[in-house]
Structures are given as C-alpha cells and as structure tokens.
Residue, then its C-alpha position, 0 to 999 in steps of 0.5 A: x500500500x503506498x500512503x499516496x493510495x486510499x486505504x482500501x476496505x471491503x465490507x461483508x454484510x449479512x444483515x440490515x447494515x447500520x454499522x455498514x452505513x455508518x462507516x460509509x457516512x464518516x469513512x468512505x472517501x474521507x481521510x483516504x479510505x475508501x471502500x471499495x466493495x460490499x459483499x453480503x450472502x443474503x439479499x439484505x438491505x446491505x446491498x442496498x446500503x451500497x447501491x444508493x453510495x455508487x459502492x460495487x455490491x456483490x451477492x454470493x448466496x451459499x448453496x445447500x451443499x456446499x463446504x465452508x472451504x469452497x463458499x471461502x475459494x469463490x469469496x476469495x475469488x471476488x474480493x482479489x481484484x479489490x485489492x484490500x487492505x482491510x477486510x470488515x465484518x459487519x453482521x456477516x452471519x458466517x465463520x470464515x475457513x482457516x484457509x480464508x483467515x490465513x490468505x488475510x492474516x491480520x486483515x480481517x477484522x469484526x465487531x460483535x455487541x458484547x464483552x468478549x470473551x464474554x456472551x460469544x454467539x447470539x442473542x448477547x442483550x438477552x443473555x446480559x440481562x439473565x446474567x445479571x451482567x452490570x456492564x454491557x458493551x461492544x468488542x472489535x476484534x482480529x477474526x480468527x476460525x473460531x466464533x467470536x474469537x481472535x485477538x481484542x483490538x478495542x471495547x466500549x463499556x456501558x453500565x446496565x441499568x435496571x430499567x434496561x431491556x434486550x431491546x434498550x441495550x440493543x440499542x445503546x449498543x448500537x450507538x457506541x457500534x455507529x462510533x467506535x467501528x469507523x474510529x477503529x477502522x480509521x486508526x488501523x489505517x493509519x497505523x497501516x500508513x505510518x508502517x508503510x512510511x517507516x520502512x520507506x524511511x529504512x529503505x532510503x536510509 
C-alpha cells in the first residue's frame, strides 16, 4: 500500500447494515479510505446500503451443499481484484475457513455487541440481562476460525441499568457500534500508513 493510495476496505454484510452505513457516512472517501466493495450472502438491505453510495455490491448466496472451504475459494475469488487492505465484518452471519483467515492474516477484522470473551454467539442483550451482567458493551476484534474469537483490538463499556431491556441495550449498543467501528477502522489505517512510511524511511536510509 503506498500512503499516496486510499486505504482500501471491503465490507461483508449479512444483515440490515447500520454499522455498514455508518462507516460509509464518516469513512468512505474521507481521510483516504475508501471502500471499495460490499459483499453480503443474503439479499439484505446491505446491498442496498451500497447501491444508493455508487459502492460495487456483490451477492454470493451459499448453496445447500456446499463446504465452508469452497463458499471461502469463490469469496476469495471476488474480493482479489479489490485489492484490500482491510477486510470488515459487519453482521456477516458466517465463520470464515482457516484457509480464508490465513490468505488475510491480520486483515480481517469484526465487531460483535458484547464483552468478549464474554456472551460469544447470539442473542448477547438477552443473555446480559439473565446474567445479571452490570456492564454491557461492544468488542472489535482480529477474526480468527473460531466464533467470536481472535485477538481484542478495542471495547466500549456501558453500565446496565435496571430499567434496561434486550431491546434498550440493543440499542445503546448500537450507538457506541455507529462510533467506535469507523474510529477503529480509521486508526488501523493509519497505523497501516505510518508502517508503510517507516520502512520507506529504512529503505532510503
């Protein structure tokens, strides 16, 4: 990547796309990031998402029978020409094969609403409130073969209060999500740029 060149993002969605829109409003074509395509499995509002922002959205459905590792080879097929820096996960309702993983090792990254490694999985507003939990949040993480693992990049942490419900944390969640996803995505970018620039440096030396 050379610091002259936007930094490049494609997105995998699965679902409604809130976090998705919200990297697109404070992200796409701003401080030299640019994503350059959407992928989603499902005929989501994602896909609308990236049609109204001129992104190039591609639909690749998994078929009944086919493997993890095949769906992963025609994913890896699409995304090539796109040429990422980073690779997004917003709400993409999948586990990526550890072929997949290895070809973007450190490229991959994804944000699920709670406290990992707490409440992995499904379903976490719910399971927050059986638990008795006094504090909720959001995690970004590396992507790793497992569910919900990987190595943590970033949490932000809420108090629970007792008046809350599974839809009232859902949605305060998602709130610190609209915020904190585009503020991580752009500080690996420049992470990303200022490695490019030291070694350039060592290079000229």
């Amino acid at each position: 990547m050379s610091t002259d060149n936007p930094f490049k993002l494609v997105i995998l969605s699965s679902g409604f796309g809130s976090n998705l829109q919200a990297i697109i409003d404070k992200l796409h074509l701003q401080h030299n990031i640019e994503v350059r395509a959407v992928v989603s499995d499902t005929p989501s509002e994602s896909v609308q998402r990236a049609l109204r922002a001129n992104i190039p959205c591609l639909f690749l459905p998994k078929h009944k029978k086919q493997s993890r590792e095949n769906y992963d080879q025609r994913l890896t097929e699409l995304i090539a020409p796109f040429q990422p820096d980073l690779i997004v996960l917003s709400g993409f309702m999948r586990i990526l094969s550890s072929t997949f993983i290895h070809q973007y090792e450190h490229k991959v990254i994804n944000i699920h609403p709670s406290l990992l490694p707490k409440h992995k999985g499904l379903n976490t507003h719910q399971r927050v409130i059986d638990a008795k939990d006094r504090e909720h949040g959001t995690t970004i993480h590396y992507v790793d073969e497992s569910l919900d693992g990987g190595k943590i990049i970033a949490q932000k942490r809420m108090k629970v209060l007792p008046f809350d419900t599974a839809a009232t944390l859902e949605q305060t969640v998602k709130a610190l999500e609209h915020e904190l996803y585009p503020t991580i995505i752009q500080k690996l970018a420049l992470k990303a740029r200022s490695v490019v620039l030291t070694k350039g440096s060592e290079t000229n030396v």
